[in-house]
C-alpha positions in Angstrom: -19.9 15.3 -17.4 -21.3 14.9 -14.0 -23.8 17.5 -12.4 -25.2 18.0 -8.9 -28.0 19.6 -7.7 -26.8 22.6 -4.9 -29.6 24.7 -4.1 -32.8 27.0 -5.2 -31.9 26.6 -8.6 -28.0 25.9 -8.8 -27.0 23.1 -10.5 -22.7 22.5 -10.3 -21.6 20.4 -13.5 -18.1 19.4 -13.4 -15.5 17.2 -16.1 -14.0 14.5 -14.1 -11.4 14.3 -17.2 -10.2 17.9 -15.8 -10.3 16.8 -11.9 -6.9 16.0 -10.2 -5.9 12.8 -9.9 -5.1 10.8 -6.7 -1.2 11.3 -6.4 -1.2 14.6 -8.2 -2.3 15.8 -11.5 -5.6 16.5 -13.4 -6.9 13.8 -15.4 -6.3 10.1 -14.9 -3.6 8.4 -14.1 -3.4 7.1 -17.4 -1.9 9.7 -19.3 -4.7 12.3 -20.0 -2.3 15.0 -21.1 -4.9 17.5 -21.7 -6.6 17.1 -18.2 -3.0 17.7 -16.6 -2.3 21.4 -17.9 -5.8 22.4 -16.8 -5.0 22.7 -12.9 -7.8 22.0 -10.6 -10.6 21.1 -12.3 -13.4 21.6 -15.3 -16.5 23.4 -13.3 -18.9 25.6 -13.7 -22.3 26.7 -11.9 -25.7 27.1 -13.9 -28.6 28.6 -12.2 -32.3 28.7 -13.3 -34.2 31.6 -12.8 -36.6 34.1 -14.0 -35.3 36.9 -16.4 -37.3 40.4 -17.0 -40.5 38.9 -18.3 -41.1 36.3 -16.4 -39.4 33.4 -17.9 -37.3 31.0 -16.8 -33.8 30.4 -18.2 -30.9 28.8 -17.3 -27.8 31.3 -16.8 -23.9 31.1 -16.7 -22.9 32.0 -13.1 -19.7 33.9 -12.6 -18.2 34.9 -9.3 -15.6 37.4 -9.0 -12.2 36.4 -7.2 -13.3 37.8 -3.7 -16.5 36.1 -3.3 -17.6 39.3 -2.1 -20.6 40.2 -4.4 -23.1 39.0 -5.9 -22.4 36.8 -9.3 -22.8 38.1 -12.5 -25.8 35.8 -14.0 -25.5 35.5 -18.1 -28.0 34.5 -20.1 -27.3 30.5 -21.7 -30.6 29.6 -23.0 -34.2 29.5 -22.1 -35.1 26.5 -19.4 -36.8 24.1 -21.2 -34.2 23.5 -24.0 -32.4 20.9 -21.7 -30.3 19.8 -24.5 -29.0 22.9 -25.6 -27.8 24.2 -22.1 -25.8 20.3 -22.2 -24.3 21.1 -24.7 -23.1 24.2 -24.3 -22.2 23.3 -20.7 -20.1 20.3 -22.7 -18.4 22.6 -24.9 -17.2 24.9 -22.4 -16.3 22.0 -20.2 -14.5 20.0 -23.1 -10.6 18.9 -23.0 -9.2 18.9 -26.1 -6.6 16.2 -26.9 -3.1 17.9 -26.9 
């Protein structure tokens, strides 16, 4: 997994297995078939911020197709459990051999 920092908050993680490939394709160019069906990429934006209460949590961000609104913000897990918001992020992120 890779990650980058955005802004107030955001963090973009990404699986380079699911990115396309120079000369077409996701994956590499050495026969990642599962990478390939997956189209243009693994990613997924995490934001911290405070829920009701005060505390700081990491949540799921999810836009809706127009880019119009406001994202939905669901809850992943609270801030400070750094390893459980990795693996989560991995799991959702994962290609699974075909």
């Amino acid at each position: 997994m890779a990650a980058t920092v955005r802004r107030q908050g955001v963090v973009g993680v990404f699986n380079p297995a699911g990115e396309p490939a120079v000369g077409g394709g996701a994956g590499d160019s050495a026969g990642d078939g599962g990478g390939r069906a997956l189209g243009p990429g693994l990613r997924q934006e995490v934001r911290c911020a405070e829920r009701q209460g005060g505390a700081l949590w990491w949540f799921w961000v999810w836009w809706d197709g127009s880019g119009q609104s406001c994202p939905d913000l669901e809850p992943l897990c609270p801030a400070g459990e750094i390893e459980t918001a990795a693996e989560r992020i991995a799991a959702v992120l994962a290609v699974s051999p075909s």
